[in-house]
C-alpha positions as CSV (number, residue, x, y, z in Angstrom):
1,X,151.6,55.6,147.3
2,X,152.2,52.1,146.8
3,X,152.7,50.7,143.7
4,X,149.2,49.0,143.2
5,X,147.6,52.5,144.3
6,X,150.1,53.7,141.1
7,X,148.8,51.1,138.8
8,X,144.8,51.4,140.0
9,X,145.5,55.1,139.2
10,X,146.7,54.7,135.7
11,X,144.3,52.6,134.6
12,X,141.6,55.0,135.9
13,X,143.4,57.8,134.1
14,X,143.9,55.5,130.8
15,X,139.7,54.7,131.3
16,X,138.4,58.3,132.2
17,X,140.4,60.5,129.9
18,X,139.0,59.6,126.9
19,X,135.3,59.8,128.7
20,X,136.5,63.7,129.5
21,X,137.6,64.2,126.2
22,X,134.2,62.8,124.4
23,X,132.0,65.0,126.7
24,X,134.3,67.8,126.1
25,X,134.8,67.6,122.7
26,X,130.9,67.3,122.9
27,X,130.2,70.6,124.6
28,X,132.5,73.1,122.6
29,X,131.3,71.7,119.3
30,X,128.0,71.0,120.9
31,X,125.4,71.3,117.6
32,X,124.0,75.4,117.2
33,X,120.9,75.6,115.5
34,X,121.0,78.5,112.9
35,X,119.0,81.4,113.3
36,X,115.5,80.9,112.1
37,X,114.2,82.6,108.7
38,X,113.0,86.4,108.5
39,X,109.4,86.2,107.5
40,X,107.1,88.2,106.4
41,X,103.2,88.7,105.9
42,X,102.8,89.4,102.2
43,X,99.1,91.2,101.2
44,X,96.4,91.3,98.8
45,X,93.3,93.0,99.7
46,X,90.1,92.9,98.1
47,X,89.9,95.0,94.9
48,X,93.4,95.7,94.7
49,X,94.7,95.6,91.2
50,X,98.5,94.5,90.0
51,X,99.7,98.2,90.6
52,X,98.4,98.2,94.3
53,X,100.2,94.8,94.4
54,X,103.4,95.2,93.0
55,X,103.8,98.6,95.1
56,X,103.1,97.2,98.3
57,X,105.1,94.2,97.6
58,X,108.3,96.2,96.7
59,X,107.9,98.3,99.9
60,X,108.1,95.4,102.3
61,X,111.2,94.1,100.6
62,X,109.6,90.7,98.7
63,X,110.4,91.9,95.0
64,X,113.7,94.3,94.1
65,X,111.5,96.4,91.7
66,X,107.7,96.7,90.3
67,X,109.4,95.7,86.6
68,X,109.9,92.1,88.6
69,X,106.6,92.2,89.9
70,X,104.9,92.9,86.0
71,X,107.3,90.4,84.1
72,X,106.3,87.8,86.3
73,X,102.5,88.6,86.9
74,X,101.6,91.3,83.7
75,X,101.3,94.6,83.5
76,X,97.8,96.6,83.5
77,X,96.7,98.8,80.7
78,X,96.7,102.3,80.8
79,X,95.6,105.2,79.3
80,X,97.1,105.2,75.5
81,X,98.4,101.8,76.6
82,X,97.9,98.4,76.2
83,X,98.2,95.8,79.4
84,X,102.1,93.3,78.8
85,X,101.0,89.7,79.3
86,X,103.3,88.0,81.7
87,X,106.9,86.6,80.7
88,X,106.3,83.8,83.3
89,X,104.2,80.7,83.3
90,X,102.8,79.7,86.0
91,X,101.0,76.8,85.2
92,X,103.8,74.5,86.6
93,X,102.6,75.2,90.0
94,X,99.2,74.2,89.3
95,X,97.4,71.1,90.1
96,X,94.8,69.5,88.0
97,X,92.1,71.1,89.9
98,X,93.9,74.7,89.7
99,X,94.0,73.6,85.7
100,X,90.7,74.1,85.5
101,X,90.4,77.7,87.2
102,X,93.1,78.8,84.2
103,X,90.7,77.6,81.5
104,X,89.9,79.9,79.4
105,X,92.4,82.3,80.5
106,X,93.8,84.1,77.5
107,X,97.7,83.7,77.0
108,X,97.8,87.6,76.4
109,X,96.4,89.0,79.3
110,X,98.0,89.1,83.0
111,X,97.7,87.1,86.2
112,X,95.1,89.9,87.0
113,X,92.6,88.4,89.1
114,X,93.7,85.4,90.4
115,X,95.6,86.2,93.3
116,X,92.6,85.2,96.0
117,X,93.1,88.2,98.7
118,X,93.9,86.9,101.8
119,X,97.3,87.1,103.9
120,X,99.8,84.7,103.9
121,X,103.3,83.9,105.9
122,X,106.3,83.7,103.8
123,X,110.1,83.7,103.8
124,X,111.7,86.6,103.1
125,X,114.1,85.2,100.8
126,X,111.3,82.6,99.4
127,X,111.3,84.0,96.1
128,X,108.0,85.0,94.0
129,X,107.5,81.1,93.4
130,X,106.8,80.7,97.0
131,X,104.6,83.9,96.6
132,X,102.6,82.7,93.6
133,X,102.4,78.5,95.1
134,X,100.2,80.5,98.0
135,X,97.8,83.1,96.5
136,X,97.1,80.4,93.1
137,X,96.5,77.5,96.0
138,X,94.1,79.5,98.0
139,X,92.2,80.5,95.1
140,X,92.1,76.7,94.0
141,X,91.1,75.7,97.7
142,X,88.5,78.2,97.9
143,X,86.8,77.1,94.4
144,X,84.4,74.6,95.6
145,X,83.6,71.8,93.9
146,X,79.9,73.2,94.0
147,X,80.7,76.5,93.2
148,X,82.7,74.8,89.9
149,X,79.5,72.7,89.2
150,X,77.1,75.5,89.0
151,X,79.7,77.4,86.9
152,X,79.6,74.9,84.3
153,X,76.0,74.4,84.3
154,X,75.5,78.1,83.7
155,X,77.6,77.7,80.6
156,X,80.7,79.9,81.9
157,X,83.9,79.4,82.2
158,X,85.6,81.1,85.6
159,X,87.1,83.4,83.6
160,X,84.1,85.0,82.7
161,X,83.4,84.7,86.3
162,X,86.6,86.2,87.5
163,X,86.2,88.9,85.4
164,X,83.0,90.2,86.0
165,X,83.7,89.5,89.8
166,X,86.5,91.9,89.7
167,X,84.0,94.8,88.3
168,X,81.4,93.7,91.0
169,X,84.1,93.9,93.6
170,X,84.9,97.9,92.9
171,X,81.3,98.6,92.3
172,X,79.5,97.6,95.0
173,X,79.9,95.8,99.1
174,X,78.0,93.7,101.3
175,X,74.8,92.4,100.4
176,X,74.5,94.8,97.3
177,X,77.5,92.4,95.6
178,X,75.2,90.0,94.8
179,X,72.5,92.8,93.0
180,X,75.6,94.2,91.1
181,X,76.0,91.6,89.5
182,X,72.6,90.4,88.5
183,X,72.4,93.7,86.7
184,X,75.4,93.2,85.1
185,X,74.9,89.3,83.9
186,X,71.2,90.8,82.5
187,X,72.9,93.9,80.6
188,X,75.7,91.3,79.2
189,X,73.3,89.0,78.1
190,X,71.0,91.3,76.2
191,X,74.5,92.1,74.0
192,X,74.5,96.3,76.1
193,X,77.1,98.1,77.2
194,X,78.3,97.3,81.1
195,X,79.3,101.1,81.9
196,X,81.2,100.3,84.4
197,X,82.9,103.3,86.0
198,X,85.0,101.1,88.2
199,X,86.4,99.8,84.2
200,X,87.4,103.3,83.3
201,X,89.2,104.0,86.7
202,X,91.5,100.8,85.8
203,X,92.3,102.8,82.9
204,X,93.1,106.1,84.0
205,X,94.1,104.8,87.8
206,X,91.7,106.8,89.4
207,X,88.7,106.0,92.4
208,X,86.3,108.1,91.5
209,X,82.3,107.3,91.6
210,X,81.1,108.9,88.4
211,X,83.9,109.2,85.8
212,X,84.3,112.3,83.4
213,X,83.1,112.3,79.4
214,X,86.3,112.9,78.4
215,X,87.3,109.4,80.8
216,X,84.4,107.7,79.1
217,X,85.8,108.5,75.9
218,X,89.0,106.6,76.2
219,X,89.7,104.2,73.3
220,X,90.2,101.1,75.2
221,X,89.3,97.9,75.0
222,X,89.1,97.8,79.3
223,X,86.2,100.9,78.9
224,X,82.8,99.2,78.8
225,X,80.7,102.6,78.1
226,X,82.8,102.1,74.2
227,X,83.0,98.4,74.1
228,X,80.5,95.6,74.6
229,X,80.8,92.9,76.8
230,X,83.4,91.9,79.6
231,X,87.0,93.8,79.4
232,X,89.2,91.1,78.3
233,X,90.5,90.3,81.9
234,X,89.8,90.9,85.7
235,X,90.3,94.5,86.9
236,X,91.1,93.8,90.2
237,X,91.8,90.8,92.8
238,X,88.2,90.0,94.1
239,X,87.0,88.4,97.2
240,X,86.1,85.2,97.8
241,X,82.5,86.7,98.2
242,X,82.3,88.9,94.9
243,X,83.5,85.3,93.0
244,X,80.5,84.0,95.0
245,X,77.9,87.1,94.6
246,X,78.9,86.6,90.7
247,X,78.3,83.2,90.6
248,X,74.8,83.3,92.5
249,X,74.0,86.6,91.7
250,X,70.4,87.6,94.1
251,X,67.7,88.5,90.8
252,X,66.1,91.9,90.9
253,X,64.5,93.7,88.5
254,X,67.0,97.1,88.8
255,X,68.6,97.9,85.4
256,X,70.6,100.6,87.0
257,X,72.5,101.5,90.4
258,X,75.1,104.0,91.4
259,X,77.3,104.1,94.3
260,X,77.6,107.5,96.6
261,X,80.6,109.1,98.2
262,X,79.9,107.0,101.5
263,X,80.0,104.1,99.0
264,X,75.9,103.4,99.4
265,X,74.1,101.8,96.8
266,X,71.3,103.2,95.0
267,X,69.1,100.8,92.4
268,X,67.0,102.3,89.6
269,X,64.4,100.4,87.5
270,X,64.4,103.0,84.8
271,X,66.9,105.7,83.8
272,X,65.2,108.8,84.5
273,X,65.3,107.2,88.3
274,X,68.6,106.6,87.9
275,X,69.0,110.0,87.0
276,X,67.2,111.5,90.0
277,X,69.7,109.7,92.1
278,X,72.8,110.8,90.1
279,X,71.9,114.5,90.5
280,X,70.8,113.5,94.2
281,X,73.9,111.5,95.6
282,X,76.6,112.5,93.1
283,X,76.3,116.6,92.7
């Protein structure tokens, strides 16, 4: 090799090492990208109450214990037992429209209520802030400025309507929502008792469709055959259409309805009819 070939050949090797090096430097620290986030679908179905919640919630791995689940949302009451109103405030998730939906929302009762069932995608390490951010959203989203309107006009605030949404949401389905709760705005109105069974069964944590004398019996503020008016929060998460059967309730002239064990509704216009149907559907 002559001496030029030498010298052409160096300076190649001077030019292309460092080219090598870059691209091979470049493909053993070539970027990685992390392995994507565990997530999870996190639940609330229609009806189910903080218990329901906080147990499902601790099974798929998103809270470390129920006692999380409570001091951050409230506890319900039980029998003997008052409900624990949450350590945690919310309210700096909220947005001014979500403001409005917590309105009237004593400081002493729970978060019962206004987790909107539906199912939403999380992280699995997101944390109950993530949790709340989606259920309190949805709820706001799903509010519509109509639904707010008419609301106001009846002279409510939404959580009257909450509340008795929750009862009409464990007493009756479908179509018969909307009935429910007609009956029940009427029987408020006129200053009588709601006897709601579905308001005892929060108590005692039972499902049953006619609840016991003893049940009925039960000194507590939740039991609407002792105490006038609505319990003084939700008793369950309702629907999107029990919020909406409650707010346009469909006018009837039933004063009384029961549900049987394949969860049918029967209406009544007077209580000896209601009583035919009792020992009809329910013996």
């Amino acid at each position: 090799m002559s001496v030029r070939q030498i010298t052409i050949a160096s300076i190649l090797i001077i030019i292309l090492a460092p080219v090598g090096f870059f691209f091979y430097w470049h493909y053993t620290h070539r970027y990685i990208p992390p392995p994507p986030r565990p997530v999870v679908d996190v639940i609330v179905k229609p009806g189910w109450n903080l218990r329901q919640i906080a147990e499902d919630w601790k099974a798929k791995g998103l809270i470390k214990s129920e006692q999380e689940f409570f001091y951050n949302f409230g506890m319900p009451p039980s029998v003997g037992a008052h409900g624990v109103a949450p350590a945690a405030d919310w309210q700096f998730l909220a947005t001014n429209t979500l403001r409005e939906l917590l309105v009237g929302k004593p400081g002493g009762v729970s978060y019962e209520g206004y987790l909107l069932p539906e199912t939403h995608t999380v992280y699995v390490d997101g944390g109950l802030e993530e949790i709340a951010y989606k259920f309190f959203h949805q709820l706001d989203k799903s509010i519509t400025p109509e639904m707010r309107t008419e609301i106001t006009r009846q002279g409510k605030s939404f959580f009257e309507i909450l509340t008795m949404a929750s009862i009409v949401e464990k007493e009756a389905a479908g179509a018969d929502m909307a009935m429910v709760a007609d009956i029940f705005w009427r029987r408020y109105e006129r200053n009588w008792a709601l006897q709601s069974c579905a308001t005892v069964n929060y108590i005692t944590g039972k499902n049953t469709p006619a609840v016991s004398a003893v049940d009925r019996a039960i000194d507590s503020p939740y039991n609407t055959y002792k105490y006038l008016g609505l319990t003084p929060g939700p008793i369950s998460n309702p629907s999107l259409k029990a919020i909406a059967a409650t707010i346009y309730p469909t006018k009837n002239d039933y004063w009384y309805f029961m549900s049987d064990a394949e969860g049918n509704t029967h209406f009544a216009k007077t209580l000896d009819e209601h009583n035919v149907n009792v020992a009809k559907y329910l013996r």
